[in-house]
C-alpha positions in Angstrom: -11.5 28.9 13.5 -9.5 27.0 15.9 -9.0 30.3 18.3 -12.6 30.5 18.3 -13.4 26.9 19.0 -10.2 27.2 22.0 -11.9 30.4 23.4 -15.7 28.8 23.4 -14.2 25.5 25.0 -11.7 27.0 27.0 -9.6 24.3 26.1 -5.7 24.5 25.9 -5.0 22.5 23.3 -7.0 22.4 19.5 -5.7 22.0 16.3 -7.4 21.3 12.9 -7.5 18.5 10.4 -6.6 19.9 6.7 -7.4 23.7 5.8 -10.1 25.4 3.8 -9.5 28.4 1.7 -11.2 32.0 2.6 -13.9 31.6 0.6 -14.4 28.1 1.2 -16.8 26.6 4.0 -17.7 22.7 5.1 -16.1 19.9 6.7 -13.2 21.4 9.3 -12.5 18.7 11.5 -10.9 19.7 14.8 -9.1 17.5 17.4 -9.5 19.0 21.3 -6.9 18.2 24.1 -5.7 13.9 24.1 -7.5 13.8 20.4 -4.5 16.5 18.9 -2.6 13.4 19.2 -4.2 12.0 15.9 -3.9 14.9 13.9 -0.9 13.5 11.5 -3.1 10.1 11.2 -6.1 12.3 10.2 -4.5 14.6 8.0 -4.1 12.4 5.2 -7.8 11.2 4.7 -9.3 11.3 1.6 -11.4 14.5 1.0 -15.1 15.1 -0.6 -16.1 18.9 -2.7 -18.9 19.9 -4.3 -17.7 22.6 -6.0 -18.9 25.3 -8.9 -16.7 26.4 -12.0 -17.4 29.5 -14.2 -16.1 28.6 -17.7 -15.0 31.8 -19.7 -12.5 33.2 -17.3 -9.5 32.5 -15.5 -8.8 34.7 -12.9 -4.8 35.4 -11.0 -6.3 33.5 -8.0 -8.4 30.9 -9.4 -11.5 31.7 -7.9 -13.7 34.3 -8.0 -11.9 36.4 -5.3 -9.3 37.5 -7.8 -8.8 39.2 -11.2 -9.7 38.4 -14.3 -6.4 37.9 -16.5 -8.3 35.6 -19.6 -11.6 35.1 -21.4 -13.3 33.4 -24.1 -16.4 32.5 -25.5 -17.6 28.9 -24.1 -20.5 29.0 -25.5 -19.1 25.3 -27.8 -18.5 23.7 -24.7 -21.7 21.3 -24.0 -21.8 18.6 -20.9 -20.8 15.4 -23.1 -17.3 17.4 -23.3 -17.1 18.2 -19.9 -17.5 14.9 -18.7 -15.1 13.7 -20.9 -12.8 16.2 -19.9 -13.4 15.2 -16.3 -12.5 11.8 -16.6 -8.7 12.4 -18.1 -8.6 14.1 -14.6 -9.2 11.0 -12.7 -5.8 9.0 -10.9 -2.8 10.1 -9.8 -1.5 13.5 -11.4 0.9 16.3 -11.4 -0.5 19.3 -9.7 1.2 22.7 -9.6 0.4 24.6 -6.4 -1.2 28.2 -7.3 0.5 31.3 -6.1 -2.2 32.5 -3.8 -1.8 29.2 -1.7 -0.1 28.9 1.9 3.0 27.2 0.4 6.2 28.2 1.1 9.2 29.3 -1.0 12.7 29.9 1.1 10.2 30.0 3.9 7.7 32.4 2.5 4.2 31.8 1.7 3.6 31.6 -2.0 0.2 34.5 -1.6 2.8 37.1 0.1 5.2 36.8 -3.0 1.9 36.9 -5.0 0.5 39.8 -3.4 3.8 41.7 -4.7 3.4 40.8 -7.9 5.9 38.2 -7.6 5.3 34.9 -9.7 7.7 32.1 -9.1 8.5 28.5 -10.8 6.9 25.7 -8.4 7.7 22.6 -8.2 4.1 20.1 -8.9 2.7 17.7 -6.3 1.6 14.0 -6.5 -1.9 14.3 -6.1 -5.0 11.8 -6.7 -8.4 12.0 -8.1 -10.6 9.4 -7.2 -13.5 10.6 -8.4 -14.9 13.2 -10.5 -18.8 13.4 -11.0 -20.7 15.9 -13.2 -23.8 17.2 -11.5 -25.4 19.7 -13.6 -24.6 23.1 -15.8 -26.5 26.2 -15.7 -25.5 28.8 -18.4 -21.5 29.1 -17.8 -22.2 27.8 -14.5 -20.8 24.1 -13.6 -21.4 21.8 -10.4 -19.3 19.0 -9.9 -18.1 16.8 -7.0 -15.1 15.3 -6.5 -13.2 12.7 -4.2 -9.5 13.5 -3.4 -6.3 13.4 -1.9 -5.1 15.3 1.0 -3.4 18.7 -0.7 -5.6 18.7 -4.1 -6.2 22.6 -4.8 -10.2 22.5 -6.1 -9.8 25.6 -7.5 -6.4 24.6 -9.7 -8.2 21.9 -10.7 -11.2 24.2 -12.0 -8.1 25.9 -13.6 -6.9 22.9 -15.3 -10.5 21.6 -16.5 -11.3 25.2 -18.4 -7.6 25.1 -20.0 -8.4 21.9 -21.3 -11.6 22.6 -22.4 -10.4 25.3 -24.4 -12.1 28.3 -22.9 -11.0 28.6 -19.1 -12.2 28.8 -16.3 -12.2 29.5 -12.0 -13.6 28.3 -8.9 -16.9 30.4 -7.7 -17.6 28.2 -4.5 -16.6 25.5 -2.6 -17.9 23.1 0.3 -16.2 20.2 1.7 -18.6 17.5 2.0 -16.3 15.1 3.8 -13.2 14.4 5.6 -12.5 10.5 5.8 -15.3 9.7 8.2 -16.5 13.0 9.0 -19.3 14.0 7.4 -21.8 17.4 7.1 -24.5 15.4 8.7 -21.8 15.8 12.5 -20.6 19.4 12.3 -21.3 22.0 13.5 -21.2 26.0 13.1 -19.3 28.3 16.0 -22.8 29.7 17.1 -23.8 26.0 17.6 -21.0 24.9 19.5 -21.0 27.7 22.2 -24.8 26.9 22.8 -24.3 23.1 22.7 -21.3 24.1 25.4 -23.7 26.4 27.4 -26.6 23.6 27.5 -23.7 21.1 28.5 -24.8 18.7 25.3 -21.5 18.8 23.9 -20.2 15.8 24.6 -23.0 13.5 22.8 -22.0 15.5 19.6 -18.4 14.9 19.9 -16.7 12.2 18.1 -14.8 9.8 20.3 -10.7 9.1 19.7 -11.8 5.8 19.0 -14.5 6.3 16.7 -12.2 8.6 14.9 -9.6 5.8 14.1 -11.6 3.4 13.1 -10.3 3.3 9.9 -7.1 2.1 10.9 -6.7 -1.8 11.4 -7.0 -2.9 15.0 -4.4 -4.8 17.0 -5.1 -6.1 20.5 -2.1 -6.8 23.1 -2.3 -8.5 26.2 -2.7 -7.1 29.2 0.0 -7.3 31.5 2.6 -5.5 28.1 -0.5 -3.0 28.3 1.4 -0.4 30.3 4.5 -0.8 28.3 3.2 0.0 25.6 1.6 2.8 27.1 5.0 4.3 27.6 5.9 3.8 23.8 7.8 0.3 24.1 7.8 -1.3 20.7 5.6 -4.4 20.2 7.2 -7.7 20.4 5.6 -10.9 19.2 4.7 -12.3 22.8 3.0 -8.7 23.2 0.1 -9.5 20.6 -3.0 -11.1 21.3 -4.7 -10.4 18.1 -4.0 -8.8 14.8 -4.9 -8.3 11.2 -4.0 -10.8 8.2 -1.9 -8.4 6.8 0.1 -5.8 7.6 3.6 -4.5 6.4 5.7 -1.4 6.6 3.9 1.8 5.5 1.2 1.4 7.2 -0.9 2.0 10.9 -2.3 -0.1 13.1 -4.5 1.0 16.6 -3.8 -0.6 19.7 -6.4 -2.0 22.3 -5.9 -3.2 25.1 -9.1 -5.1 27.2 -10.9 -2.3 27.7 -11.3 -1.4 24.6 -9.5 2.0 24.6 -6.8 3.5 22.3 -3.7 3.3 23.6 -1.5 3.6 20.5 -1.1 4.2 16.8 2.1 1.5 15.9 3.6 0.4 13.0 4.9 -2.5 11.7 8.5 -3.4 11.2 8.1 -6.6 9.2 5.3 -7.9 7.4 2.6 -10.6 8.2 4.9 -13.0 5.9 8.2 -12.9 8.5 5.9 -13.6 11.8 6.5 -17.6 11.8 10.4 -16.6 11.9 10.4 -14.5 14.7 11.0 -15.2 18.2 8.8 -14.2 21.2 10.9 -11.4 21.7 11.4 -10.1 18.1 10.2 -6.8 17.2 7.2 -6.3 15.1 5.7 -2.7 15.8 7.1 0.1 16.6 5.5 3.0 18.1 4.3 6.2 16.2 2.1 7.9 18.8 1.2 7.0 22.1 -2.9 7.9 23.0 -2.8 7.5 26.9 
């Protein structure tokens, strides 16, 4: 996808916000030329599915691309249970990875070791469930949506619902809904992008940098440290003109300057508690990526 969009642009530099699998489609936000700068601020957004499980089977990919390897009769399995089963998904959880995934073992991705029959121990990762809603169930057929963490696997967690139900279960389709801000309502498919590019109407349908942080809290630094800090100099207290209530280590903050452009994603090296004690020279951000 982000060959294509580099070879319809002509740009030199596009990269992509989060992956989809194969027989996924949706949201797939990509960055072009300054904007790649963002990408490890973007990555981590929360993420929206709508997604359809098949109970009765669990397949060795989990999802309907791969074999089946289980079944049972779900015909006991009503929608008062499956919402109850939902729910014991929701918060932070243990996920283990699935072999047909673009992890890596020792440097190899997990799906070549899989495609050789090879089936190794992996180690689970912290994820987070938000949200998980019930929409509706046709026969063995079940359409749910749910709000996530960067990394969830939709179609392990299909997996996991069916084990715990009692009568397994894969992923039959997939769409991203949403990346942090980005929505279905903004995207757009290859076909539309070239002609949008042809027309020269491309821009208008392009998020802005700016627009694209806006989730992160905003800081504004006076003019005359404005070029400093475009050359990554750390933020000292006489540099800041405005900031947030709060802020502490861990965390991002964008930088304006007066014209209301990006200049830098920073973060703090104290929190909001420490600022009376410093001096005008003290150190409070340091830089993570400069935008200019």
């Amino acid at each position: 996808m982000v060959c294509s969009v580099r070879r319809i642009l002509g740009v030199k530099k596009a990269g992509h916000i989060g992956t989809l699998d194969p027989a996924a489609d949706g949201v797939l936000p990509i960055c072009l030329n300054r904007s790649t700068r963002i990408i490890q601020f973007l990555s981590p957004l929360q993420k929206t599915y709508r997604a359809t499980l098949e109970l009765g089977s669990e397949t060795d990919t989990q999802d309907a691309t791969g074999r089946k390897v289980s079944t049972k009769d779900p015909s006991l399995v009503n929608e008062t249970k499956i919402k109850q089963v939902f729910q014991t998904f929701v918060g932070e959880k243990d996920q283990i990875p699935p072999m047909y995934s673009a992890k890596k073992k020792n440097g190899i991705p997990l799906y070549k070791l899989a495609r050789n029959g090879i089936n190794i121990a992996r180690d689970p990762v912290k994820i987070t469930i938000y949200s998980i809603d019930f929409i509706k169930k046709e026969e063995n057929q079940v359409l749910f949506e749910v709000r996530c963490s960067a990394g969830t696997y939709i179609r392990t967690l299909s997996h996991d619902i069916g084990k715990k139900l009692g009568c397994y279960a894969h992923m039959v389709r997939l769409t991203r809904t949403k990346v942090g801000l980005f929505g279905l309502g903004r995207t757009l498919t290859l076909e539309e992008l070239k002609v949008a590019y042809e027309e020269g109407s491309l821009p208008e349908k392009l998020l802005p940098l700016e627009e694209a942080l806006n989730f992160l809290p905003a800081i504004r630094v006076k003019e005359e440290y404005l070029e400093s800090v475009s050359h990554g100099v750390a933020l000292s207290k006489c540099f800041l003109e405005t900031l947030p209530d709060r802020f502490e280590p861990g965390h991002y903050f964008r930088v304006f300057g007066n014209n209301d452009k990006v200049v830098a994603v920073v973060e703090p090296v104290v929190d909001q508690d420490k600022l009376p004690e410093l001096t005008p020279g003290d150190i409070v951000f340091k830089a993570k990526r400069v935008l200019c």
